[in-house]
C-alpha positions in Angstrom: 19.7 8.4 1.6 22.3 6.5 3.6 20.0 6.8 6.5 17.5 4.7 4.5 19.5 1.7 3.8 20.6 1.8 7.5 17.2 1.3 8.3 16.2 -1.2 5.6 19.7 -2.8 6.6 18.0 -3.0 10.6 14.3 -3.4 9.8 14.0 -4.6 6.3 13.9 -8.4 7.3 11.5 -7.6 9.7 9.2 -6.1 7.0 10.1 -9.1 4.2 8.9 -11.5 7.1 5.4 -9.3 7.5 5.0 -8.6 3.3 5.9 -12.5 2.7 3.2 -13.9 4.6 0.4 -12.3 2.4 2.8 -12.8 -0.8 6.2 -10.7 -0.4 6.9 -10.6 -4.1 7.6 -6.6 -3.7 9.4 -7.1 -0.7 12.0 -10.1 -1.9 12.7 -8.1 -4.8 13.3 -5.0 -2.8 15.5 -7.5 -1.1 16.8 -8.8 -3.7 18.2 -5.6 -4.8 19.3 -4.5 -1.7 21.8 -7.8 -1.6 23.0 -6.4 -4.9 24.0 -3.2 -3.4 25.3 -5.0 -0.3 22.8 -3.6 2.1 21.2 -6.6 2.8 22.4 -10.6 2.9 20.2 -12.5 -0.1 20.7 -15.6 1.2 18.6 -14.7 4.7 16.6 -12.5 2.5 15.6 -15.8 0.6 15.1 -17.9 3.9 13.2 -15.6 5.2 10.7 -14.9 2.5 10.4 -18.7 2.3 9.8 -19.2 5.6 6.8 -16.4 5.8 5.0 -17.2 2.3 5.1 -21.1 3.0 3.6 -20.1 6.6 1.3 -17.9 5.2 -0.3 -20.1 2.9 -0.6 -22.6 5.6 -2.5 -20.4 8.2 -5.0 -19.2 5.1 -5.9 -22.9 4.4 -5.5 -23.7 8.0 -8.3 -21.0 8.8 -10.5 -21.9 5.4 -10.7 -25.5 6.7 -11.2 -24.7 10.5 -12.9 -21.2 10.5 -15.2 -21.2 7.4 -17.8 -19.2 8.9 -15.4 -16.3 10.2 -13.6 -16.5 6.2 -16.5 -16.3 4.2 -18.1 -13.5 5.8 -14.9 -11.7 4.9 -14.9 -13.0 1.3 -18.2 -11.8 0.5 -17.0 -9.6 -2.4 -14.7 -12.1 -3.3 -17.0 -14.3 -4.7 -16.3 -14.1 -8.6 -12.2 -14.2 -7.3 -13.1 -17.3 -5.2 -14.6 -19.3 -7.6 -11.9 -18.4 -10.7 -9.6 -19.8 -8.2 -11.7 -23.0 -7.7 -12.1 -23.4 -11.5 -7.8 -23.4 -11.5 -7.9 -25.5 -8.9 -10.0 -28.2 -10.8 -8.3 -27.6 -14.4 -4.3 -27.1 -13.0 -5.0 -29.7 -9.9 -1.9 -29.6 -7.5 -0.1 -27.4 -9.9 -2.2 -24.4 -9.1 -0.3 -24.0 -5.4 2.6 -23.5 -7.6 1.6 -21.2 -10.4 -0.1 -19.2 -7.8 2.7 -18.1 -6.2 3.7 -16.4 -9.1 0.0 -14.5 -9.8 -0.8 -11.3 -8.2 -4.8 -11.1 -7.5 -5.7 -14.6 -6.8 -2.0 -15.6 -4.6 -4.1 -15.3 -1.2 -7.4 -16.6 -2.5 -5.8 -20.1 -3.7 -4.7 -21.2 -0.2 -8.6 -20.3 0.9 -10.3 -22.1 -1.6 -8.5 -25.6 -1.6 -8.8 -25.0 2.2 -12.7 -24.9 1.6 -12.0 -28.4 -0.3 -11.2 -32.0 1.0 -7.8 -31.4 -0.5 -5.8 -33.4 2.3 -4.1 -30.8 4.6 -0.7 -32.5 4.6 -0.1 -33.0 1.0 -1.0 -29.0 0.7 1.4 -28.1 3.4 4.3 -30.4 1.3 3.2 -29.2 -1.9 3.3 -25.4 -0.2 6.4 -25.5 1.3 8.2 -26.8 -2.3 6.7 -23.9 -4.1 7.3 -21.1 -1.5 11.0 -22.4 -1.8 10.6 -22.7 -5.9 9.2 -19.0 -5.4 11.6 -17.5 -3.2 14.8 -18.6 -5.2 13.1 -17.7 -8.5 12.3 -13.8 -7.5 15.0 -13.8 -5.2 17.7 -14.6 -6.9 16.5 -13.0 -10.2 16.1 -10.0 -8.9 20.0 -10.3 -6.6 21.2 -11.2 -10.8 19.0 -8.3 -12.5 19.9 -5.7 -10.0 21.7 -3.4 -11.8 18.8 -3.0 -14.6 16.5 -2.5 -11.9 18.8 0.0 -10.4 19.1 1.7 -13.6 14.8 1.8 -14.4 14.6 3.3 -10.6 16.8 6.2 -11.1 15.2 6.8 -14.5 11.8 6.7 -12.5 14.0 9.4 -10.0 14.7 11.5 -12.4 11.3 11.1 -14.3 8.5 10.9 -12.2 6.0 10.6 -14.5 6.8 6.8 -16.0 5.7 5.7 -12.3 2.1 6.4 -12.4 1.9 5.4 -16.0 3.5 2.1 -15.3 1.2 1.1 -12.4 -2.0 2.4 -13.9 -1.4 0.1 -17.3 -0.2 -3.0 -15.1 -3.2 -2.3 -12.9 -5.5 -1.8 -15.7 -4.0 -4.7 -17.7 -4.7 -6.8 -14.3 -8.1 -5.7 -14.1 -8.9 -6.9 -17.8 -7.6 -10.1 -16.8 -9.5 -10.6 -13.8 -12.7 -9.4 -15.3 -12.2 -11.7 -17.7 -11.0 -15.0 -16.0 -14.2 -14.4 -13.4 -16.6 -13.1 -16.1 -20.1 -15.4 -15.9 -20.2 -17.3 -19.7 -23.4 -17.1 -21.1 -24.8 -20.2 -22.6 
């Protein structure tokens, strides 16, 4: 065990850098923990999330605006995903690169489809960079502050196996629903 936090301690900031810029919510609050138990430093953990997500956000609108051709071939089964996140876009306007931070399933998609806009490429990158910061101290620091309950579910996930599976088919399934719902084609 010991030999795991040595290497999480060498090559976890690596891998928070890597996760962050596709969304890194898993990873900060791995790192967030991991400051808790004083393997890792939450206050790099935090810079360096930031750093990655905002940068990753940036390079997916960068490449929407500049490379359209080479992203839509690859979102292609995206399509229903896509345009839920163009109908957030219109009803939550600037907001949405915010509250998207925060959403697992459309976190990636967001940055594509305002990139697909005329949405002005500066204000995006301003507005992107606040709410990667807003993001990383929010699920940073919450999970440095909650992580001795998350200490605690882990070990009772150790020393029952069984919750683990449960809890990621109901959160997955619960996601699904959600999706299929928000992209679901209304019938007139």
């Amino acid at each position: 065990m010991e030999d795991t936090f040595s290497n999480l301690a060498t090559y976890g900031y690596i891998g928070l850098f890597l996760y962050s810029l596709g969304g890194g919510f898993v990873a900060l609050l791995g790192a967030g923990v991991l400051s808790y138990m004083g393997k890792m430093d939450i206050t790099t953990s935090i810079a360096i999330a930031f750093l990655a997500n905002a940068l990753g956000d940036v390079l997916l609108f960068y490449m929407a605006r500049y490379q359209k051709s080479m992203m839509m071939d690859g979102l292609k089964k995206h399509r229903r995903k896509l345009a839920l996140s163009h109908a957030l876009m219109k009803k939550y306007g600037s907001w949405i690169i915010l509250f998207q931070k925060f959403v697992y399933g459309i976190k990636t998609l967001i940055p594509i489809a305002i990139g697909l806009t005329k949405y002005d490429f500066k204000k995006f990158a301003v507005l992107n960079f606040i709410s990667a910061g807003v993001w990383a101290l929010v699920v940073g620091l919450g999970a440095y502050y909650s992580g001795a309950p998350l200490i605690k579910t882990a070990e009772l996930i150790g020393e029952k196996p069984w919750i683990a599976p449960l809890l990621l088919v109901t959160f997955g399934g619960l996601l699904w629903l959600y999706l299929e719902k928000a992209t679901k084609k209304k019938s007139k």
